[in-house]
C-alpha positions as CSV (number, residue, x, y, z in Angstrom):
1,X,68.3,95.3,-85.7
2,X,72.0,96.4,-85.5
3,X,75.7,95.3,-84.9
4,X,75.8,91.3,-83.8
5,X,76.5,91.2,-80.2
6,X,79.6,90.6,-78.7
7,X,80.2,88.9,-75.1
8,X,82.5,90.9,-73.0
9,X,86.0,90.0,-73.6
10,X,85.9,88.3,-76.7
11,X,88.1,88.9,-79.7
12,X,86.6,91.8,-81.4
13,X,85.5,93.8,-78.0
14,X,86.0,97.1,-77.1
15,X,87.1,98.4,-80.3
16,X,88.0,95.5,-82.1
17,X,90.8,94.4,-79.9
18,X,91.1,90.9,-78.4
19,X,91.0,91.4,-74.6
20,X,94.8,91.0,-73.1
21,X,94.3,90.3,-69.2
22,X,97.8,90.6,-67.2
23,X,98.4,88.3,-65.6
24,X,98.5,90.6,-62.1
25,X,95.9,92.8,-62.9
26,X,93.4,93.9,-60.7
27,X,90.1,92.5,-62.3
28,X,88.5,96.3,-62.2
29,X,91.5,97.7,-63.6
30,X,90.1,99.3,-67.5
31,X,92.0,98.0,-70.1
32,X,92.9,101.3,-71.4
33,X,94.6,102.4,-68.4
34,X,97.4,99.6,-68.9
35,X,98.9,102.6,-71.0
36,X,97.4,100.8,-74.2
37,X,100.7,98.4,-74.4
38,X,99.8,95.0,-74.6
39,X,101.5,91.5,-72.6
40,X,102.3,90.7,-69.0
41,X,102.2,94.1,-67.1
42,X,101.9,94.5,-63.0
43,X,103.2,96.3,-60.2
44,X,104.9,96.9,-58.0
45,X,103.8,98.1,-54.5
46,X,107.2,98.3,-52.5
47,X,108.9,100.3,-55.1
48,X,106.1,102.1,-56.4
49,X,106.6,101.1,-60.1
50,X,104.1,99.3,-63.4
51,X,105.0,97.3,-65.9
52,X,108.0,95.0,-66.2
53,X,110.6,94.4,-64.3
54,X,114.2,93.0,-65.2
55,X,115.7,90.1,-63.6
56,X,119.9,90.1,-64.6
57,X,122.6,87.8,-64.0
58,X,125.9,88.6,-64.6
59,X,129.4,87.7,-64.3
60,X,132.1,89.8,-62.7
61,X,132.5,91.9,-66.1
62,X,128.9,92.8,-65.9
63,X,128.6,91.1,-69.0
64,X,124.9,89.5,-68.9
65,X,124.9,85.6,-68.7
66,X,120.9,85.6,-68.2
67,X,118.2,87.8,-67.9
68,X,114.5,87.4,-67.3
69,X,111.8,89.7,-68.0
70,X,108.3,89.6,-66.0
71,X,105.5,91.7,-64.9
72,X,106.1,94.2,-62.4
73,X,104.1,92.7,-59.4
74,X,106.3,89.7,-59.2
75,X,108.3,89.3,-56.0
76,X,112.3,89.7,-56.4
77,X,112.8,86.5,-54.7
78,X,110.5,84.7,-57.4
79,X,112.1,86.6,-60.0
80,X,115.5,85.1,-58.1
81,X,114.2,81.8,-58.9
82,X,113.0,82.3,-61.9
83,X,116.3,83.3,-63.5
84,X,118.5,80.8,-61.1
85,X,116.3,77.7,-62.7
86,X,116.9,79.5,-66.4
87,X,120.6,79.1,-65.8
88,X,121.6,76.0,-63.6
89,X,122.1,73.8,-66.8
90,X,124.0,76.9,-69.0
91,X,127.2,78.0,-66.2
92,X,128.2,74.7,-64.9
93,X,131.4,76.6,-63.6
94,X,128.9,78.9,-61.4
95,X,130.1,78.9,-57.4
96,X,129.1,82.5,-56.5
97,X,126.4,84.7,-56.9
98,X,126.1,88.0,-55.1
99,X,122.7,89.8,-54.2
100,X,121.2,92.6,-52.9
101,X,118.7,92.8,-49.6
102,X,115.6,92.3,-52.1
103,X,116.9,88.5,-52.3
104,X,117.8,88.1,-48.3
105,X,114.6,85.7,-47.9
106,X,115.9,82.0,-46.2
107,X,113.8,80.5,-48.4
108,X,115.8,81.6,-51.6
109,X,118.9,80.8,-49.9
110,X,118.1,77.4,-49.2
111,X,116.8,76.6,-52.3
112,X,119.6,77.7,-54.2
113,X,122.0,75.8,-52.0
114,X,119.9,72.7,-52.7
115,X,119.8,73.7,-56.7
116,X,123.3,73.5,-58.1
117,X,125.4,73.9,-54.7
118,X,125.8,77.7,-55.2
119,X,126.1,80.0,-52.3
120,X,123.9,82.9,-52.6
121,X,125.7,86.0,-50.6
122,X,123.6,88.7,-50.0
123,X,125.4,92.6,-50.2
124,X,124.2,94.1,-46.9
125,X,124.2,97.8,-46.2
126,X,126.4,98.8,-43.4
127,X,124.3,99.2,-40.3
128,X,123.1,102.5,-39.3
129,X,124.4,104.2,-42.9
130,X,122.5,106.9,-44.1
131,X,122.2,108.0,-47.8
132,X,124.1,106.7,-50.6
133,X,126.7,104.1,-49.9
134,X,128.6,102.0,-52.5
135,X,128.1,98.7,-52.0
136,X,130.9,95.9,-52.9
137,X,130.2,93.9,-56.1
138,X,126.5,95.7,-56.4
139,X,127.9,98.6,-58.6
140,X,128.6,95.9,-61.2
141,X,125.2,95.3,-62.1
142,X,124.3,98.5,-61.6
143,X,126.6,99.7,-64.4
144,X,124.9,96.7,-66.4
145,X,121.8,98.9,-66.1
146,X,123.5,102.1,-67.2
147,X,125.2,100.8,-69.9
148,X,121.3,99.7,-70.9
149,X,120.0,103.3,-70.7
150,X,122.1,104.6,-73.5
151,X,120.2,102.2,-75.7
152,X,116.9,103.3,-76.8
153,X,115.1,100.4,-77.2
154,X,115.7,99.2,-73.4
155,X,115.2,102.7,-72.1
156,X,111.4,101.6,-72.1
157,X,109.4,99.4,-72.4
158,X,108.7,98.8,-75.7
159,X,108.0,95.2,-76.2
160,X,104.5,94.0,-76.4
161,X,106.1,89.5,-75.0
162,X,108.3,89.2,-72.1
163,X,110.5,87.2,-74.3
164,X,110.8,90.0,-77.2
165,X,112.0,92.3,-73.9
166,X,114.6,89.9,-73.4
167,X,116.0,89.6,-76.9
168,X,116.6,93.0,-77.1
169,X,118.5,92.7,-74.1
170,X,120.4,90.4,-75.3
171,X,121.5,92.0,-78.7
172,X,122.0,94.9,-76.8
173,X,124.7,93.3,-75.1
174,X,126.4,91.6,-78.1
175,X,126.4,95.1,-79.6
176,X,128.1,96.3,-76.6
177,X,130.2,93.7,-76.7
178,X,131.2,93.6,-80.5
179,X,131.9,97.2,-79.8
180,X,134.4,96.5,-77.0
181,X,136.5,94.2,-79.3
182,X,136.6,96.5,-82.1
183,X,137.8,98.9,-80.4
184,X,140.2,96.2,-78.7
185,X,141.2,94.8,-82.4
186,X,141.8,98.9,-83.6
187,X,144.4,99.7,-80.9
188,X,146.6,96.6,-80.5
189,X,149.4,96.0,-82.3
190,X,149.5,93.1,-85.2
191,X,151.6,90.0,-83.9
């Protein structure tokens, strides 16, 4: 006599939830401990961060031509891949794409080559630098990222699908941008 019984991760266990297993999850990891967000989570061992992580390409501008959102745990060169197949069929005029030393894997190189006949050119820091240096053409995405973190909305995660994360990135940046040629429109002259 009592409540029907309920098999272990079926709809309507613990608490009346369906069970959402990431897909990068360790398999004794509690549900609650996922922060109680739902979707694709992971992480990250190398730079010690959970969740999601953000995958951006853009053009010299730093205006975002693609961007791909996955759990944490995935590698950058996957990630790499991920949002190079996305866009070979979008930016036919594409030649050039800079990286950082997360992407430096032969692997990736040769692959892209073979994709689209792109050269991927890796940003290397100088040897023996300590600290902070400012790499060329890196600061351009990085100011991508800034510009992101006066926005609310990207400033965490709060997305439950992957592809909801990237939409808001995306309207993000057509706010940005309608903003820029507002502003553009206001102070030119009329011809």
């Amino acid at each position: 006599m009592g409540a029907p019984e309920q098999r272990a991760g079926a709809p309507g266990a613990r608490g009346g939830r369906p069970s959402g297993g990431t897909q990068c999850s360790h398999p004794g990891q509690p549900e609650r401990e996922n922060g109680g967000k739902g979707g694709e989570r992971g992480f990250d061992a190398a730079k010690k961060v959970k969740g999601r992580k953000r995958h951006l390409l853009v053009d010299v501008l730093g205006l975002v031509l693609m961007v791909v959102v996955h759990a944490a745990c995935v590698q950058e060169q996957d990630g790499a891949k991920l949002v190079l197949d996305k866009v070979k069929a979008r930016h036919p005029r594409l030649k050039l794409i800079w990286a950082d030393g997360g992407y430096n894997v032969q692997w990736l190189l040769d692959w892209v080559k073979s994709l689209r006949d792109w050269v991927l050119e890796i940003v290397k820091r100088p040897e023996g630098a300590k600290g902070f240096v400012l790499l060329p053409r890196r600061w351009v995405v990085e100011r991508t990222f800034g510009w992101f973190n006066l926005y609310r909305a990207l400033s965490k995660d709060y997305e439950v699908l992957p592809r909801n994360s990237e939409a808001v990135v995306y309207t993000t940046m057509i706010h940005i941008m309608t903003r820029r040629l507002a502003r553009y429109s206001q102070s030119s002259p009329p011809t």
